[in-house]
C-alpha positions in Angstrom: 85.4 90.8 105.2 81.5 85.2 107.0 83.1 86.4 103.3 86.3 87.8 104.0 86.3 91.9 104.4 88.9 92.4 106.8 88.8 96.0 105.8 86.1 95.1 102.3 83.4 96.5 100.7 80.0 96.6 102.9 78.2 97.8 99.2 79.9 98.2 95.9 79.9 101.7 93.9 81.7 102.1 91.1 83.2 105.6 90.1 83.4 107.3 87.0 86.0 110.1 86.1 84.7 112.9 83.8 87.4 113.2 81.1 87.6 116.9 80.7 88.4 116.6 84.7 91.0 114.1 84.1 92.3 115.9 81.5 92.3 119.2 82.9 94.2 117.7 86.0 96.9 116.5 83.3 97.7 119.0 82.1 99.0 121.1 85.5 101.0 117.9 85.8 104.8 118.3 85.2 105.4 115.8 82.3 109.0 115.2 83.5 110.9 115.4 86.7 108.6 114.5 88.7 109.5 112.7 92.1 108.3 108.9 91.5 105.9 106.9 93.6 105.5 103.5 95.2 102.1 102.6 95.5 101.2 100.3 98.9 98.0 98.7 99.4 96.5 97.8 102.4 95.5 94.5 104.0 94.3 91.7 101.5 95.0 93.9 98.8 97.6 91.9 97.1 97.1 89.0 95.1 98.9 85.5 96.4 99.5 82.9 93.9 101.1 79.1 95.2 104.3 79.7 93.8 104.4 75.8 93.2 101.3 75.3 90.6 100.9 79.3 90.2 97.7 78.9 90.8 95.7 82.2 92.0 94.7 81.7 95.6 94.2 85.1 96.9 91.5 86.7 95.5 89.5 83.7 94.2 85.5 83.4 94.9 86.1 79.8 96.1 89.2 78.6 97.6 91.2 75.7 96.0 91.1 72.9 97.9 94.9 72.3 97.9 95.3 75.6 99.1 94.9 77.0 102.3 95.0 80.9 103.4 96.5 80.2 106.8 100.2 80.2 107.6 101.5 77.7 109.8 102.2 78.5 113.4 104.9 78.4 115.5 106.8 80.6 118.3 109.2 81.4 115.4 107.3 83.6 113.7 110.0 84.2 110.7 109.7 80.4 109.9 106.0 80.2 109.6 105.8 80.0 105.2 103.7 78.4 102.9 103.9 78.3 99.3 101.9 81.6 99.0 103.6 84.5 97.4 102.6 87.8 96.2 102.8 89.0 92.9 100.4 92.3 92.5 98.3 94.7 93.9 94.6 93.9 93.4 93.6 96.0 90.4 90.0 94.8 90.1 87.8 91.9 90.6 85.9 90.1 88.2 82.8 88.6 90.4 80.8 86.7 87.4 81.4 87.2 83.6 77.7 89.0 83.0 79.0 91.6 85.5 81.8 94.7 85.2 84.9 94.2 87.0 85.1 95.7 90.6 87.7 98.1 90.5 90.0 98.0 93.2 93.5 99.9 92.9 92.9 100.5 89.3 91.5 103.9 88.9 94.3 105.0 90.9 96.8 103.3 88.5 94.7 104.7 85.8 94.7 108.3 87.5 98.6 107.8 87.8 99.1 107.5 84.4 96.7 110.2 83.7 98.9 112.5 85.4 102.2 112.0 83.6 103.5 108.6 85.3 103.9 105.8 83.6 104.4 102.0 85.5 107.3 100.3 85.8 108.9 97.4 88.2 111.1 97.1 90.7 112.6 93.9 88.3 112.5 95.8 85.2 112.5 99.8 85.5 112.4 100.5 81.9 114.4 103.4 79.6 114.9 106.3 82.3 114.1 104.3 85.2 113.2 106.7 88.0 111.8 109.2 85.4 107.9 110.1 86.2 107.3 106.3 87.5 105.6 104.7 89.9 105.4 101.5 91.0 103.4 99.0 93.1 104.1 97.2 96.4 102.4 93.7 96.9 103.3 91.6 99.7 101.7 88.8 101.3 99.5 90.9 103.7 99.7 87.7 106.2 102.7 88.1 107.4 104.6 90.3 109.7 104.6 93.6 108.8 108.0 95.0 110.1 109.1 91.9 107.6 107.2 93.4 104.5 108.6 97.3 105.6 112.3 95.5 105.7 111.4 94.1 102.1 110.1 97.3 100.7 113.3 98.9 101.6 115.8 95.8 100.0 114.0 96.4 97.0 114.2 100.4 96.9 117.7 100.6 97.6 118.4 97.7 95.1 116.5 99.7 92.6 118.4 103.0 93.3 121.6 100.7 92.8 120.7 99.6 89.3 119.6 103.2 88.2 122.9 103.9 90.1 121.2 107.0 91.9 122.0 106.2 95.6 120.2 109.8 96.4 116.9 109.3 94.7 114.0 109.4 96.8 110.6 108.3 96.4 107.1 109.6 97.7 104.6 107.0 98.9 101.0 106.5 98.6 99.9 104.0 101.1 95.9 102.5 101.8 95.2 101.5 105.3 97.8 99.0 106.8 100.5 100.3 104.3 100.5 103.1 105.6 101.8 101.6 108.5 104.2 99.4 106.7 105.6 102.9 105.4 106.4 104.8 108.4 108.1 101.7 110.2 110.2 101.7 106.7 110.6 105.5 107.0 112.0 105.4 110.7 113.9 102.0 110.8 114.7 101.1 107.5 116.0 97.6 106.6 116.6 96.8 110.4 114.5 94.9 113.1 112.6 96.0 116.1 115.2 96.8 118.3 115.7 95.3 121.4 115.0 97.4 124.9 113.4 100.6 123.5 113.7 101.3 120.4 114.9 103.8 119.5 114.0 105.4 115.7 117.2 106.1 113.4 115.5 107.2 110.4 117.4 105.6 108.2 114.9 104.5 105.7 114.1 108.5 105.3 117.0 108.4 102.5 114.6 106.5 100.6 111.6 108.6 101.0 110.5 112.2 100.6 106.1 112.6 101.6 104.4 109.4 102.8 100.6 109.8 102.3 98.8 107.8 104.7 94.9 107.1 103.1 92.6 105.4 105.5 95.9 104.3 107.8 94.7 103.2 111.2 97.4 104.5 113.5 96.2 104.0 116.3 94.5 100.6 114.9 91.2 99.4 114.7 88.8 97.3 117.4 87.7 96.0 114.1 91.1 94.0 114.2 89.8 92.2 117.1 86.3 91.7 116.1 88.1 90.0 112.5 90.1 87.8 115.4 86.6 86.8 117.3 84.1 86.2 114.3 86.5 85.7 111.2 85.3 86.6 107.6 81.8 86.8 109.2 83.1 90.3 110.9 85.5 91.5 108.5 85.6 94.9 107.0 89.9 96.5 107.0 90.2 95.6 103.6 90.4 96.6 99.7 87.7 94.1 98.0 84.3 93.1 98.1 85.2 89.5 99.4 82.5 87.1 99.0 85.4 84.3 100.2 85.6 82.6 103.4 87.9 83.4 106.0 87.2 82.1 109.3 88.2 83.2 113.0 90.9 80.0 112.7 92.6 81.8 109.2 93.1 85.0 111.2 94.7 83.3 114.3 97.4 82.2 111.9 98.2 86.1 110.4 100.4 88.1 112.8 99.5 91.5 110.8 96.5 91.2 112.0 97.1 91.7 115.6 99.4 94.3 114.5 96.3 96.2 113.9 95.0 96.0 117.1 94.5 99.3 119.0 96.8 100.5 121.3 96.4 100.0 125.0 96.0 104.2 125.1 93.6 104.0 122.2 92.0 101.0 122.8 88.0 101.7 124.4 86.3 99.2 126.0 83.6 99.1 128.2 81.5 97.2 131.2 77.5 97.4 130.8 77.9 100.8 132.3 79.9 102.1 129.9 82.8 102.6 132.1 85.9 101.9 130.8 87.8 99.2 131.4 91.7 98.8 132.1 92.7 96.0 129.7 96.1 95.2 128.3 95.1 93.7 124.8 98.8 92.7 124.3 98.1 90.3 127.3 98.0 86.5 126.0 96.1 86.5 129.9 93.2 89.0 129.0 92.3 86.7 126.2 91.6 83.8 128.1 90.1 85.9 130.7 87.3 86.9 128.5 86.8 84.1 126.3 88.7 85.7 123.2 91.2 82.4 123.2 90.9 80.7 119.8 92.1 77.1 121.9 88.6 77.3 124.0 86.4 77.3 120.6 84.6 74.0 120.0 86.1 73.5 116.6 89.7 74.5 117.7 90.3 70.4 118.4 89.3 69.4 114.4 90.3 73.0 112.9 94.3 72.1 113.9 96.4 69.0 114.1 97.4 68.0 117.3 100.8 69.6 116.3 99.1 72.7 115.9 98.0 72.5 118.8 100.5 72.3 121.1 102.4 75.1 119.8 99.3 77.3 119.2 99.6 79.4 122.5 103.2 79.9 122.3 102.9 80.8 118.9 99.9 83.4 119.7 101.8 84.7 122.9 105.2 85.3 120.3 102.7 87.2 117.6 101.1 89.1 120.6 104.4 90.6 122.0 105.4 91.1 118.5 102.2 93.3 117.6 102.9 95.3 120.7 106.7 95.8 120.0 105.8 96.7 116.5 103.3 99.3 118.2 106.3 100.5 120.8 108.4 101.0 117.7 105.7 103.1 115.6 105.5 105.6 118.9 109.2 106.0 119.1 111.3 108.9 119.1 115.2 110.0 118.7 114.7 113.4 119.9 115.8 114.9 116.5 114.0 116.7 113.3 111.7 113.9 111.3 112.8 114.0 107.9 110.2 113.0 106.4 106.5 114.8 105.5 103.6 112.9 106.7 100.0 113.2 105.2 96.7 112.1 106.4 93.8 111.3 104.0 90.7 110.1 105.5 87.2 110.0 106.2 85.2 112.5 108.8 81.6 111.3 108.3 80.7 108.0 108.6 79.8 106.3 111.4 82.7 103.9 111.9 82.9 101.3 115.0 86.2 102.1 117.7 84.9 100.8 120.4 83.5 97.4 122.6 81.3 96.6 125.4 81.8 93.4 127.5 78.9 92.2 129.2 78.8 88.6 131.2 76.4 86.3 130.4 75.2 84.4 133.6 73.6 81.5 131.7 76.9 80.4 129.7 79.3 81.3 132.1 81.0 83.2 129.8 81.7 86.8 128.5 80.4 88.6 125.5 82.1 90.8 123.5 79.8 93.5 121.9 81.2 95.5 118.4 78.2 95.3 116.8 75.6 97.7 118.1 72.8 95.4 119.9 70.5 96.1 122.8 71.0 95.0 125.9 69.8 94.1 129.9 72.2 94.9 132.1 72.7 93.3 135.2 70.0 95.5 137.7 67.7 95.1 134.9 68.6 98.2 132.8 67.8 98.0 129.3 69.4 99.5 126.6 68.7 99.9 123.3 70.8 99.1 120.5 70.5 103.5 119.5 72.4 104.0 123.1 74.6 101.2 121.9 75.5 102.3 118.3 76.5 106.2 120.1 79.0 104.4 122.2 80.8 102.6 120.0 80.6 104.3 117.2 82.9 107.4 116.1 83.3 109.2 112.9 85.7 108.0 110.0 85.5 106.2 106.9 82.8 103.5 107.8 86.4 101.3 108.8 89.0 103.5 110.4 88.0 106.4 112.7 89.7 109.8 112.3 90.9 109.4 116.0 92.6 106.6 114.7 94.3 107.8 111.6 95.3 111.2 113.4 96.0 109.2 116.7 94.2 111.2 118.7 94.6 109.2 122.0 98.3 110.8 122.0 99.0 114.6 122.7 100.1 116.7 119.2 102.8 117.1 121.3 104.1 114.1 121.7 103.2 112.4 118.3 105.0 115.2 116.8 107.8 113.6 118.0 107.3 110.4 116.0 104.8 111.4 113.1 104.3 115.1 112.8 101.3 115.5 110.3 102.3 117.8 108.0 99.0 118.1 105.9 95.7 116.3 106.1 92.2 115.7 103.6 89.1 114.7 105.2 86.1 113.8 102.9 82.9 111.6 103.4 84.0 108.7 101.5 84.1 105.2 102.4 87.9 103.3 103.8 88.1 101.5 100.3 86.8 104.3 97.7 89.4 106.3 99.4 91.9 105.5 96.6 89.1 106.0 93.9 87.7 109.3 95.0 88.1 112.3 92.5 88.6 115.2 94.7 91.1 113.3 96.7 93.2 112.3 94.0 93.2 115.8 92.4 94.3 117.4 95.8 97.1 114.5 96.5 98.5 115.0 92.5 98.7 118.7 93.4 100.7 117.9 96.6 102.9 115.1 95.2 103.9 117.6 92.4 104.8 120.3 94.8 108.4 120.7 95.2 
C-alpha cells in the first residue's frame, strides 16, 4: 500500500446501489430469526487509536509524530505491545474535506442493515441480543494472527454467556486475512498452535455455522513478501486507498505479515530461465542468501536502536517459525467430518501477481528479486521483455489474491477437503477491496446466509 496498500486501493471507484435493488433484496430477507454475523476485515482494515491520548493513528494521511506504526521486537513475540489498540473496522476514509468519503466496509454495513440486521456490540448487544445482528471485528492487524483468532473466540463465547445462549452460533463474513483469522478460530478455538503436529479439534465450530471467505489468500500471497522488500512503496493486501507511509522497516516489525507469505507448496519462484526454484521461505537462511535480510539495508543501523538491533534476527527467526507453524496448523486435519461450511468469494479476471523471478546482478554482487513485471538480460545474453515477464508472474484473481490462492490450488481437493472442504464458491471480475462493495456479490452471499 511508498503509501501504504498492503492489500489497498491501486484506483478508487465508488459504488452506487440502485434502491429498488436494495429494496427488492429486502424484502426476501427474513425480518427475524435470522442467524447473526460477525463481520472481519482484513489487513489494515481496522482503525488503531493510542489508547493513552486516543489519538487516531491508524488510518491518518500523516502519521503523528509521537506515534509510530511499528511494534517493538523481540523473540517473545506475545510481549511485543505498544499503546496501539483497535477500536473499529474502517468504514470509510475521508481524504480532503472538498472530496466524498472513500467508502470502505460501509456499504456492506449499509447492505447489512438493508437486509434486516441491525448492529450491535460485543460490549453492549442491545434488547434481543442475538436477534438479526451483526457485528464487527477490529483487531490490531499487526499482530499475530492465531492471537486475534484466540480473541475473536473470548469475545463470542463471552457474548453467548451474557445472552445466556451457550448454543448460539454465528456465520462469518471475512475480507482477505480474516478470512484466515476465521478458519484458525473455526478449527482451534481459544487454544494455541499446538506443539508437534497439530492436530485440529474444532472446537471453535460451536461458535460458528458458514464462514465466507471474500478475497482470503489461503495459500497466501508473494505480494506479502514484495510488502517485506519495498515497504508501503509495494503494498497492495489491503482495504484502503493509503496515501500513508509504511516502509520496509514497519513491516519487519508485524508478524501477520509473514503469516501471509505463500506456502513452500504454493510458493513460485523462478531463475532467469524460469525454472523453478526450491526455496524454503520459512528459512531465516534463504533471506540472507538472497539479500531479503532487513539487517543488510543501509538504513537498518539509524532505522533501530542498537537494542533493536541485537535482538532483531532472533526476533525475525521467532516470527518466521511462527508464520510457518500458523501455516502447518491451517493445513491440519483430525481425520473426522468438518463442521463447519466454507465459502469462497473471489475474483477470476484480473491479472494478479503470484509469482517472482530472481536474477543475480554481477555488478552489485547481489541478487534481485523481480515481482514487478520488468524486462530483462539474462545471463547468455537473452533478452526478455517485460510482456514474457508479466505472463509468468502473473495469474488471474482479484488484482491482489489469485484464485489459486483463495481455492488453494497447490493442494489436491482431496486433501484440502480434509481441512477446508469448499462448500460453495462466487467468482466475479471485481477488484480484492470492492469485493465487499460489489452488488451481485452481496445479493448472492444474503441469499446464502439466509438459507437454513
Amino acid at each position: 500500500m511508498k503509501v501504504f496498500r498492503l492489500f489497498f486501493f491501486s484506483s478508487i471507484i465508488l459504488f452506487a446501489f440502485a434502491e429498488s435493488s436494495l429494496s427488492q433484496t429486502a424484502s426476501k430477507a427474513a425480518t427475524t430469526g435470522k442467524t447473526p454475523v460477525i463481520v472481519i476485515p482484513g489487513i489494515t482494515g481496522s482503525t488503531l487509536y493510542n489508547k493513552k491520548t486516543n489519538k487516531e493513528v491508524w488510518f491518518k494521511l500523516t502519521r503523528p509524530k509521537d506515534d509510530d506504526i511499528r511494534l517493538p521486537i523481540g523473540p517473545d513475540l506475545a510481549k511485543n505491545r505498544d499503546l496501539l489498540e483497535p477500536k473499529d473496522i474502517i468504514r470509510g476514509v475521508k481524504i480532503a474535506s472538498f472530496l466524498p468519503e472513500i467508502e470502505i466496509y460501509e456499504r456492506l454495513i449499509h447492505s447489512l442493515k438493508q437486509n434486516g440486521y441491525r448492529e450491535a456490540t460485543f460490549e453492549q448487544p442491545g434488547g434481543n441480543g442475538h436477534q438479526d445482528a451483526f457485528y464487527v471485528f477490529p483487531y490490531d492487524w499487526r499482530r499475530d494472527n492465531v492471537e486475534n483468532a484466540r480473541l475473536l473466540i473470548k469475545r463470542i463465547e463471552k457474548l453467548k454467556g451474557e445472552l445466556r445462549r451457550p448454543n448460539l452460533k454465528f456465520n462469518i463474513i471475512a475480507h482477505s486475512m480474516g478470512g484466515l483469522i476465521a478458519r484458525y478460530a473455526a478449527m482451534y478455538g481459544d487454544a494455541d498452535i499446538p506443539n508437534g503436529n497439530p492436530v485440529p479439534t474444532w472446537a471453535g465450530s460451536r461458535d460458528m455455522d458458514k464462514i465466507f471467505m471474500l478475497g482470503t489468500p489461503n495459500d497466501g500471497s508473494i505480494l506479502a513478501l514484495r510488502a517485506s522488500l519495498g515497504g508501503a512503496s509495494v503494498m497492495s493486501f489491503v482495504s484502503i486507498p493509503a496515501i500513508q507511509n509504511f516502509t520496509r522497516y514497519d513491516a519487519f516489525t508485524s508478524p501477520s505479515l509473514l503469516q501471509l507469505l505463500p506456502s513452500n507448496e504454493g510458493l513460485m519462484i523462478y531463475d532467469e530461465n524460469f525454472k523453478r526454484l526450491p526455496i524454503d521461505i520459512y528459512d531465516p537462511n534463504t533471506w540472507d542468501e538472497y539479500d531479503w535480510s532487513v539487517w543488510d539495508d543501509p538504513g537498518f543501523q539509524t532505522e533501530f536502536s542498537e537494542t533493536e538491533q541485537k535482538v532483531a534476527k532472533s526476533y525475525f527467526t521467532a516470527a518466521l517459525n511462527r508464520a510457518k507453524r500458523f501455516q502447518q496448523a491451517l493445513r491440519s486435519s483430525n481425520g473426522a467430518k468438518i463442521p463447519v461450511s466454507f465459502y469462497v468469494i473471489g475474483g477470476d479476471c484480473k491479472d494478479t501477481i503470484n509469482s517472482a523471478i530472481l536474477l543475480w546482478d554481477d555488478r552489485r554482487d547481489h541478487w534481485e528479486t523481480v515481482i514487478r513485471p520488468k524486462a530483462f538480460v539474462r545471463s547468455d545474453g537473452t533478452r526478455v521483455t517485460e510482456a514474457e515477464v508479466k505472463t509468468k508472474l502473473s495469474d488471474k484473481g482479484d488484482g491482489t489474491v489469485s484464485l489459486k490462492s483463495l481455492v488453494m490450488d497447490s493442494v489436491p481437493q482431496e486433501e484440502r477437503d480434509k481441512f477446508m472442504p469448499i462448500t460453495g464458491g462466487m467468482f466475479q471480475c471485481e477488484d480484492h477491496t470492492k469485493l465487499v462493495q460489489n452488488s451481485d456479490i452481496q445479493q448472492k452471499l444474503f441469499g446464502l446466509l439466509n438459507q437454513q
